[in-house]
N, C-alpha and C positions, 0 to 999 in steps of 0.2 A: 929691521926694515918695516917703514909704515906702509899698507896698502890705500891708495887715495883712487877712488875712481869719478870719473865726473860723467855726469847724463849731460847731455846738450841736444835738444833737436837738430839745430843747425851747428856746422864744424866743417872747419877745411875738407875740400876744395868748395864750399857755397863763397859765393862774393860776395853777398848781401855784409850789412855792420851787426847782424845778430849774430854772426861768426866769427867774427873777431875775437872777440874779450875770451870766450871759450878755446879758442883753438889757441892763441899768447899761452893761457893755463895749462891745456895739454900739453905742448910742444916745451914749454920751459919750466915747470914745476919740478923736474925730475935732475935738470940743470942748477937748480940754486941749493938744490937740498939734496946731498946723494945718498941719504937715510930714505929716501921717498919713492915708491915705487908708482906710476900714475897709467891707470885705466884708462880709455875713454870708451862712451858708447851714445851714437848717436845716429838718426834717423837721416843723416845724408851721405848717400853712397860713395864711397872712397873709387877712385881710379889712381891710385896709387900709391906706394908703401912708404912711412914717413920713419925716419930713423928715428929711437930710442922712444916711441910709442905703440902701445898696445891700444888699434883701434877698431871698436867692435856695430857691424855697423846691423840695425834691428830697422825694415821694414815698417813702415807705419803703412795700417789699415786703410782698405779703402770701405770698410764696413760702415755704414750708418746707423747712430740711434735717434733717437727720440733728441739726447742732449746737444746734436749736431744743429737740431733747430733752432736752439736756444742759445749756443756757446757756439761762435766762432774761433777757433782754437786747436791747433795742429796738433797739443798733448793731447787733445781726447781721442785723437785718431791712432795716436803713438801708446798711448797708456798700455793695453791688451795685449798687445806682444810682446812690451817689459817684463809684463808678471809675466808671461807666460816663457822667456829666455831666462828670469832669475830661479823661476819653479824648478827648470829642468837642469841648469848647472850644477856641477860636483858642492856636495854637502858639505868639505871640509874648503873649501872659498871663502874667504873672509875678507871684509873691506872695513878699515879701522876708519875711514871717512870718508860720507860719498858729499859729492858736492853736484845739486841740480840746480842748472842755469833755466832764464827763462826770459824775454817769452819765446815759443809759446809756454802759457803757464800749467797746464791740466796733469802733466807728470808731475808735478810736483806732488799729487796725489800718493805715489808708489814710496814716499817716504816713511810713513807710518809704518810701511808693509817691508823695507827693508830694515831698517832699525829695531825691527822684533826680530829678523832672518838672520840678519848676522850681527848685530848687535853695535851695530856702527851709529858714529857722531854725526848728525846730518846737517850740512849747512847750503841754505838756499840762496839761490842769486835772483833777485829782483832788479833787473834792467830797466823797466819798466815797473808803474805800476799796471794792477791784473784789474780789481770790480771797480775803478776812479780814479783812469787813466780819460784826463777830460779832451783828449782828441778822437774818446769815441760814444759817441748820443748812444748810447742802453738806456733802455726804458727803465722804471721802477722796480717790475719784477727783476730783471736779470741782474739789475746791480746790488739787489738785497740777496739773491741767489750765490753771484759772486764773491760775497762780500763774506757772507757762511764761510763758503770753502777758502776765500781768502785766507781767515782767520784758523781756519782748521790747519792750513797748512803752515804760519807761525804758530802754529800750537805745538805743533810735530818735531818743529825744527831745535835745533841747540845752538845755531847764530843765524842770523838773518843777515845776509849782507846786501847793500841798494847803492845806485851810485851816490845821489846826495841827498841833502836832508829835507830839500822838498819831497820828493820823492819816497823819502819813508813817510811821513806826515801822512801820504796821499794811502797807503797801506793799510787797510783794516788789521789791526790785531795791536800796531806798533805802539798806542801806546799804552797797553796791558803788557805788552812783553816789550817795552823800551830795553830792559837791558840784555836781548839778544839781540838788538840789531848794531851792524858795522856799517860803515861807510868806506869804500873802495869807487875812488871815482873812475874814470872810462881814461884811456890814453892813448897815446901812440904810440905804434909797434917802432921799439927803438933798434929794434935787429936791421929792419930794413931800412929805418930812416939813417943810422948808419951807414949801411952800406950804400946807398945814393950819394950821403956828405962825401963819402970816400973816393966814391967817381967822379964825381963833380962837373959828370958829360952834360946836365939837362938846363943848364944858367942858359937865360931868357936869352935869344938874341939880340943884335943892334937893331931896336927898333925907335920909332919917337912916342909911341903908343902906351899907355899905358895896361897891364894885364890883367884882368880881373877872372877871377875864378869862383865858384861855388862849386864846391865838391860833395853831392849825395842830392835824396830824394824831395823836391817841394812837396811839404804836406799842404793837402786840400786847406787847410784851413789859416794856410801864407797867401798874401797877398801879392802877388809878383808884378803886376803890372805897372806900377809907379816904377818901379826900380827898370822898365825893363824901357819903357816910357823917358824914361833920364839919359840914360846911354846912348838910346839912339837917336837925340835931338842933332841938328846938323853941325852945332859948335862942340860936339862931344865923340863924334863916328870917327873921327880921324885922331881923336888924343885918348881914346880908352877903347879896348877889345874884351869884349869879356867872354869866357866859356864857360858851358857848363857839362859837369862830370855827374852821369847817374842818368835813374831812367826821364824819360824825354817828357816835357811838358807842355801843352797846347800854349800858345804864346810868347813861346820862349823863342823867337829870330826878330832879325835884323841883319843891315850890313856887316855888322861888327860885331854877332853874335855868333860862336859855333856849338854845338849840340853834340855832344862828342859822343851821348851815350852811355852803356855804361859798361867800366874799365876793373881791370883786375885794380887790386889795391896797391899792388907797387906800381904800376902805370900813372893810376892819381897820384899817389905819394909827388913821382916824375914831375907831371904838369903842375902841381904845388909849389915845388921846389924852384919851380922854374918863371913862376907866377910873382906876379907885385903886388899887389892887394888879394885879400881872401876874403869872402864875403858870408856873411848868417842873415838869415832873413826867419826873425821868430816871430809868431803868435802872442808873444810876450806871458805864456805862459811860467810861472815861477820853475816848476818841476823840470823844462826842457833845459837837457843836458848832453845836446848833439855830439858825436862822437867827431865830427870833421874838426872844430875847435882846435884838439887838440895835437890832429895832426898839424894846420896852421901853426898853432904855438911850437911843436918840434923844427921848424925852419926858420922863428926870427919874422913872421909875415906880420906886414901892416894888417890888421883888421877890421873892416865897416860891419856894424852890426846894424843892420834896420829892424827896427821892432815896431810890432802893433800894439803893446803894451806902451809902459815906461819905461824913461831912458833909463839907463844902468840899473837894472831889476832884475832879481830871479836869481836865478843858479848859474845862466852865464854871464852874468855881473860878478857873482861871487869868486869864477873861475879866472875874473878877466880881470879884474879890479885894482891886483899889485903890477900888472903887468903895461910897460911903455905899450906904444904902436897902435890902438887902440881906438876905433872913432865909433860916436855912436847917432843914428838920425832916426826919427818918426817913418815912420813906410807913409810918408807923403812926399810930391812931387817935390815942394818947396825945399821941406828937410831935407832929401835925399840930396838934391841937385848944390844944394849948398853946403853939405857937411864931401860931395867927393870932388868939388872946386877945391877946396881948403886942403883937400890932401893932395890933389893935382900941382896944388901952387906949391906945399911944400916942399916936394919933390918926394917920390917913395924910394928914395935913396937914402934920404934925411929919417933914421930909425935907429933904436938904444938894443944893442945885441944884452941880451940877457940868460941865465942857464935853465934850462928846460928839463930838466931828472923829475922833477916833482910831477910832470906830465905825463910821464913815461908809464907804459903799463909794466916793466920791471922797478917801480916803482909801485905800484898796485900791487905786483905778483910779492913781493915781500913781504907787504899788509897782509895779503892771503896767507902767506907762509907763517905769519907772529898767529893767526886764528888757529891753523891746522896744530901748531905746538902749543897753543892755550887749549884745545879739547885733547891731546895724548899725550902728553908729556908731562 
């Protein structure tokens, strides 16, 4: 029997999408592999007991240092009572692979410090990148500061896993240690998207309307008003309704827009499933590799991408590229307004069903699973 334990800040019950990819691992690691015994320990508090997991939940500090000034970053608040929970457990405790997700990233730190303790394969999870992630302005110092322990902490590691390959590029250390890094992309929890197909209570009603949905958070650095500007012209309020699922954004109403807030994750799954179009609205940054995607793709959904970059560019071009359904427009008035005419006229009925396993995070979690048997076995 293998011991796997995994660090996560955030883990079930947190709604946010930094819990996801972590709690899939928890909850089904133990399910595909029954050599595998799987830990978890993680700084959000459980209100309830989850069958066939061991979850161990550690307190993060409300203590301040110096580094609190300078690093915005929830591990650093979390790091001090790690060491201080692994100090104090029984000395014959052994974990043959720990696996720290991130962000936040500052626990990553406690790797060096557990792989001298019990002698374990360490493999990090880079969701994000940590010192040139460019949706956040650090000045010079902090991202040469960053970019140190960046690298310290692929120094540490014996795989580096990230979701795509922009996104390693953007990683200080990756390409001196290229051959520890994996690629596991983000997906959809196919437990649940199942069990929705299965009920099949949430298909849209008779309407003449068509549904538009955006499911998660507008980053500051999307430009929303054209698209928001398009919908609600007067030849458009009565043939497209759009909602949006997640927290609330100044600008975001009209007639025919609802705000719904933000929803446990099978709820949006629901109004997805039940939706006609699904919509992304990027920065046109290469590395962005939203995790909504590829719930859309688990349902077969038409997808508008509006970008601030280039058409079909980046990682969600890469993601999108084989797959039917697919429209893409400039985040201008003009673009927008005439790339969601073209889908209005063709009818969002008129779409190529295609099979979606390669989306799936039990799809991902067996990638994880060929890594965990490439370090013990």
């Amino acid at each position: 029997m293998k011991n796997v334990l995994i660090i996560a800040y955030y883990y079930y019950p947190f709604q946010g999408v930094g819990a996801k990819r972590a709690s899939y691992w928890g909850r089904n690691l133990s399910k595909v592999a029954d050599d595998i015994e799987c830990t978890i320990i993680t700084a959000t508090k459980q209100n309830e007991k989850i069958c066939d997991e061991e979850i161990i939940y550690i307190e993060a500090t409300s203590k301040v240092s110096l580094l609190n000034f300078l690093i915005k970053d929830e591990g650093l608040m979390w790091l001090g009572n790690l060491k201080k929970y692994f100090k104090n457990i029984k000395k014959n405790k052994k974990y043959d692979v720990v696996i720290i997700t991130g962000g936040p990233f500052f626990h990553f730190s406690i790797a060096k410090f557990l792989k001298k303790m019990f002698n374990s394969k360490i493999i990090l999870d880079f969701r994000d990148p940590f010192s040139s992630n460019p949706r956040y302005n650090n000045n010079y110092l902090i991202k040469v500061f960053k970019k140190a322990l960046e690298i310290g902490f692929v120094k540490s590691a014996d795989i580096v896993i990230t979701v795509n390959k922009s996104c390693e590029r953007l990683i200080s250390g990756s390409q001196r240690y290229s051959s520890k890094f994996k690629i596991i992309e983000n997906g959809y929890d196919d437990v649940l998207v199942d069990e929705i197909k299965k009920i099949g209570c949430f298909k849209k009603e008779n309407s003449s309307s068509l549904k538009i949905i955006y499911a998660g958070t507008f980053y500051n650095d999307v430009n929303t008003d054209n698209f928001i500007n398009v919908i609600t012209q007067k030849d458009l309020t009565s043939r497209v309704e759009f909602i949006h699922v997640g927290k609330e954004r100044k600008g975001i109403c009209g007639d025919n827009v609802k705000s719904l807030g933000v929803r446990s994750y099978k709820e949006t799954l629901q109004l997805i499933s039940s939706s006609d179009i699904c919509l992304i609205i990027t920065g046109g940054k290469d590395f962005e590799s939203t995790t909504k995607i590829f719930d859309y793709l688990a349902f077969n959904k038409i997808i508008l991408v509006i970008t601030g970059g280039e058409i079909k560019s980046g990682n969600i071009n890469e993601i999108l590229r084989k797959t039917p359904n697919v429209y893409w427009a400039y985040n201008e008035v003009f673009d927008i307004n005439r790339i969601l005419k073209i889908i209005i006229e063709k009818n969002s009925n008129d779409k190529t069903e295609y099979p979606t396993y390669e989306f799936s995070r039990l799809n991902g979690l067996y990638k994880l699973l060929e890594i965990i048997k490439l370090l013990c076995y």
